[in-house]
Steps between C-alpha positions, in 0.01 A plus 500: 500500500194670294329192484476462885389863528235490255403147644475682849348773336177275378459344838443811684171588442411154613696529847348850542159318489505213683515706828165651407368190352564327816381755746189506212447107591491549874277762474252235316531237701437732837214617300374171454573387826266749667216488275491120563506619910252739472272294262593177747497596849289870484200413684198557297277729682385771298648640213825593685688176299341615210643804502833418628505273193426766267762753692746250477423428135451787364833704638745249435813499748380747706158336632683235566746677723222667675311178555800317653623822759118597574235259456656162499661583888141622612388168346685288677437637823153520479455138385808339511524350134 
């Protein structure tokens, strides 16, 4: 009975992180996602895709979620794309 409780025992670190490993992936690949919209479908007038590039870049997770609620809905109904 030991055996299965130390076997348990090594395995639980490693079910304690996948969660967060996980959640850590989808947070990439949403990151991802919207830099390829922004760099994609941002018109280019100005520097304003410049510098949603560099927002988006440069604070991780969070410029992305503030690209996706703010800009990318005033995007789309400006231009459609």
């Amino acid at each position: 009975m030991e055996h299965a409780n130390t076997s348990l025992m090594t395995f639980l670190p490693l079910l304690m992180f996948l969660p967060l490993l996980l959640i850590g992936l989808g947070f990439l690949a949403f990151w991802i996602w919207v830099l390829v919209d922004c760099t994609t479908k941002e018109p280019s007038q100005g520097n304003e895709n410049i510098v949603w590039i560099l927002i988006i870049v440069f604070t991780s997770w969070i410029g992305a979620l503030i690209y996706f609620f703010v800009r990318r809905p005033q995007r789309k109904k400006e231009f459609g794309a």
